[in-house]
N, C-alpha and C positions, 0 to 999 in steps of 0.2 A: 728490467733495469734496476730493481730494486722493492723492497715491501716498506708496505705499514704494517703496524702493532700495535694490539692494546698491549699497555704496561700491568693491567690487571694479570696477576700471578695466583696459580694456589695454591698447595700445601707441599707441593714435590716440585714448588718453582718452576712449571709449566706453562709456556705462552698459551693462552686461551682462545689468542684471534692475531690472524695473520693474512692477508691480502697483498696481490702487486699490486704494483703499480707500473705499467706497462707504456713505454716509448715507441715510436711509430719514427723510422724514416728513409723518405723514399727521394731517388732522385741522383744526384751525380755522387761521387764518391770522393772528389776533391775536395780536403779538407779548406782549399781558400773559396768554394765555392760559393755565392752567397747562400742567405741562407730565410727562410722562412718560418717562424714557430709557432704552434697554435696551442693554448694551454687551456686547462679548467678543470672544473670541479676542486678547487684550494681551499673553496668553504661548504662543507655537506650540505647547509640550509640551503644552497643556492646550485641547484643543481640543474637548473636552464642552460647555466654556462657549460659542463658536460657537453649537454644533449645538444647544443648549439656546435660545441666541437666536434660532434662525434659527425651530426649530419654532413658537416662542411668535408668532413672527412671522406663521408661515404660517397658524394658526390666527386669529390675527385677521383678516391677510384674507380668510378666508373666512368668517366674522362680519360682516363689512362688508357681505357682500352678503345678507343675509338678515338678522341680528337687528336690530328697530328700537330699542332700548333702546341700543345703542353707535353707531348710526349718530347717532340723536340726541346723545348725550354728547358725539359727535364734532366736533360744531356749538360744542363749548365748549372743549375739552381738544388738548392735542396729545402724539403718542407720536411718540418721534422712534430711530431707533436707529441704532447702528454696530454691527454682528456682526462682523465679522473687522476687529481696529485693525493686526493684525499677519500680514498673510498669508504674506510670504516667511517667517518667524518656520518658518510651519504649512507652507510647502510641504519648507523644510528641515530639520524634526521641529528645532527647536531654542527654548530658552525665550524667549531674545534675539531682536532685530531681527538685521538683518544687520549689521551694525557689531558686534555683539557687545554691543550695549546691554540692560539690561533698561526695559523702558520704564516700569516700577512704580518706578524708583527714579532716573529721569532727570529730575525737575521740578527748576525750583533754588529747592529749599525746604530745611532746614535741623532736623535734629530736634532739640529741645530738651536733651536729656543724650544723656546716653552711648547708642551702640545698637551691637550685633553687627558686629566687624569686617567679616564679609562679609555675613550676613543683613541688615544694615540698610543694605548700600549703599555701595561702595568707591569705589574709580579706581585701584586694583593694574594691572588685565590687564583685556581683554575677554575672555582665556582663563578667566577665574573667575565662576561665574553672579554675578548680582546686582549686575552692574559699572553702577554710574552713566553711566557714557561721560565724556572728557577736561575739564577746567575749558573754560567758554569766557568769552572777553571780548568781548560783552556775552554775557549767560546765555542761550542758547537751547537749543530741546528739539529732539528728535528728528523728523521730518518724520512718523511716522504720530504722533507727540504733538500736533506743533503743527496735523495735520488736526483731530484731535479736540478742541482744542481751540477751532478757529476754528467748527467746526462748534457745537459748544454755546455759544460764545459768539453766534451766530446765531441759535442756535433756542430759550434759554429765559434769555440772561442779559439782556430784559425780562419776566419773567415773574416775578409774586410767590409764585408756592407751582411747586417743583420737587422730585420726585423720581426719581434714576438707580441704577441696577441694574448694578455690573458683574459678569457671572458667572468665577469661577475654579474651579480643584477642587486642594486640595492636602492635604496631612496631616492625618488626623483620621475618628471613627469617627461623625460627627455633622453635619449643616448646618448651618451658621451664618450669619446674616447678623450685618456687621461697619457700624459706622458710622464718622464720625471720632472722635479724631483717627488717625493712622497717626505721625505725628512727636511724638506729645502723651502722658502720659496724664492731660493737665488736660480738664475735658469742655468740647466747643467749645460755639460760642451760641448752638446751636439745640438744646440738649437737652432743652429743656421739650418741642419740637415732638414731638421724635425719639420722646419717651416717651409723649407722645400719640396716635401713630401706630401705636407697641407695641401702647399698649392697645389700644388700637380694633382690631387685627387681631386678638389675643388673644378679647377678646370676642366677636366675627363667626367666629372658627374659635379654639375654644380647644383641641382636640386638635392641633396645627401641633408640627410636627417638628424646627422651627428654634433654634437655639438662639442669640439675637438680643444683642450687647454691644458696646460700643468694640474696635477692633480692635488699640486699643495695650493692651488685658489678654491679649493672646496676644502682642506683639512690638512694637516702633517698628520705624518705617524714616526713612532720607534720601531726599528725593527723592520723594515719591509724588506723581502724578499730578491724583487727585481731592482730597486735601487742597492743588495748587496750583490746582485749579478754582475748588475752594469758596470760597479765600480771593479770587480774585480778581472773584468770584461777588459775594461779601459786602462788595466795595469799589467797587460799583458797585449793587448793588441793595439793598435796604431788606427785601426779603421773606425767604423759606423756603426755604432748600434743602438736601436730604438724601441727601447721595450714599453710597448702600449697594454693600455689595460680598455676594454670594452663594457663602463658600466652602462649595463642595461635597466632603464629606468622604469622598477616595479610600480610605481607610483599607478602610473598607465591602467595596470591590469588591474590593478584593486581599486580604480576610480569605477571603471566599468563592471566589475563583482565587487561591491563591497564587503560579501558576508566573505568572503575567501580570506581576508585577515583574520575570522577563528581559528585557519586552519595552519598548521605546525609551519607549512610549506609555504601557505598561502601568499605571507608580506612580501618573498621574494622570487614566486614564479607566476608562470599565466598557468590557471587552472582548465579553464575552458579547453577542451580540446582543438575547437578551431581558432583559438586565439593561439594555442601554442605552435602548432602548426606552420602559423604565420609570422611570430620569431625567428620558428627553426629554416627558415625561410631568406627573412628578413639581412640578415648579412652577410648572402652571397655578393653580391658587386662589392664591398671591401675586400672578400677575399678573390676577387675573382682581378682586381684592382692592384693589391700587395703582389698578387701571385707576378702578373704582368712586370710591376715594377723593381723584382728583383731578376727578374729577365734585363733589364735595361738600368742597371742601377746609377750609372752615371749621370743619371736626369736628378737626382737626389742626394748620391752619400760621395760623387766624385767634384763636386764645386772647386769652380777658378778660388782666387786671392777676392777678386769684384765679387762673383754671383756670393761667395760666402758671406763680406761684408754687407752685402743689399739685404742677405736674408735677416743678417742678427738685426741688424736694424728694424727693417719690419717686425721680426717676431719680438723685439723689445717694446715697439708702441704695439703692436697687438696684445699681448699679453702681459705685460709689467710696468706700464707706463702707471703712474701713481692719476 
């Protein structure tokens, strides 16, 4: 679907390093199909998310060839994924692209008020994490952005009920999944759905470990990726889409190894072998839960006039009540 590149050049202006970045999708071939995404590896340091998509991956296809209840669904639904957005990122343990880009913070989207000089997304240095990369005129993204991005414009922006998954792991003693906005903290226009989704997963597993909210009650940024999907999602299509991010809270593994914070990897993966294990493990029922629920979308992204206004309600005192 498309490469990365280091921009390092040398004397006869020859690319030095070049990698794909490789699209998966399997499933019905109806562009309004819905649609399921599973994404990772966006930041090289945090390379659990990968391995977290690649596993989820591998067990499906091996689902494929023996259970009839997803071969069938399969006839309706489509799962599409990128596991690695950012490979040279992961082969040179670094969070940025090669440019020194973060690509969480390179869309040209703009957040509403004020956010973290550098947490929210600069243009200082590419010496400094969380660097945007330089103004361009006209606005373009970064080559594994703009793959990802042509790729989901391909594969689900006809499609009226959407949801993607991208996994990260960073600070925190907890799982979270995060919704939009990331540049907001007004709730975007699908939060009746969002909270319809909640429920519905809450009820089907109400012991879930996740702790599920906008991901501007933990921080805005400049520049995020899936809030420039979504919008450009929502200005072309009329239906659902729900792009989740799965922070997986490193906190955890470095309570239980402390010396793993020496290591390059350590702040943001489980080192332990049997501790990773049980990650790469750990969130099958969400996908096995999403997978179900775009089989049956109308329990979520098709709401009456009522079920929609019960939801916004709710998800306004749940989440934004002052």
């Amino acid at each position: 679907m498309g490469f990365t590149q280091s921009s390092r050049r040398g004397p006869s202006n020859e690319i030095f390093e070049q990698l794909p970045i490789i699209g998966i999708s399997v499933g019905s071939k109806d562009p309004k199909a819905p649609v399921l995404g599973l994404f990772g590896g966006v930041h090289g340091l945090e390379r659990i998310g990968a391995q977290v998509c690649i596993a989820l991956l591998r067990s499906l296809s091996e689902l494929m060839l023996w259970d009839s209840l997803l071969q069938e669904a399969l006839k309706n639904i489509r799962i599409v994924a990128v596991p690695m957005i950012n490979p040279l990122g992961m082969m040179h343990l670094r969070r940025s692209n090669p440019n020194g880009v973060d690509l969480m913070r390179n869309a040209p989207i703009e957040a509403d008020g004020d956010v973290h000089r550098l947490l929210g997304g600069h243009r200082l240095s590419p010496r400094l994490p969380w660097y945007r990369g330089p103004i361009k005129e006209p606005p373009s993204l970064e080559p594994e952005n703009q793959a990802v991005l042509e790729f989901c414009q391909k594969q689900f922006f006809s499609s009226p009920a959407v949801v993607t998954v991208d996994f990260h792991s960073g600070f925190g003693l907890q799982d979270q999944i995060w919704f939009p906005y990331a540049k907001s903290v007004k709730p975007f226009p699908h939060l009746a759905e969002m909270h319809a989704l909640k429920n519905l997963f809450e009820r089907t597993h109400p012991h879930h470990f996740y702790r599920i909210e906008p991901q501007a009650k933990n921080y805005t940024t400049n520049g995020d990726l899936w809030d420039y999907i979504y919008e450009l999602y929502c200005q072309q299509n009329k239906g659902v889409y729900l792009p989740l991010a799965v922070e997986m809270g490193s906190w955890m593994w470095v309570r239980k190894n402390p010396l793993q914070i020496f290591s390059t990897l350590g702040p943001f993966n489980p080192v332990k072998p049997h501790r990773q294990k049980r990650i790469l493990r750990r969130h099958t029922t969400l996908f096995d839960f999403l997978i179900r629920s775009m089989a049956s979308p109308q329990f979520w992204s098709e709401l009456s006039v009522e079920q929609k206004n019960k939801n916004q309600i709710l998800a306004q005192e749940l989440w934004y009540s002052v």
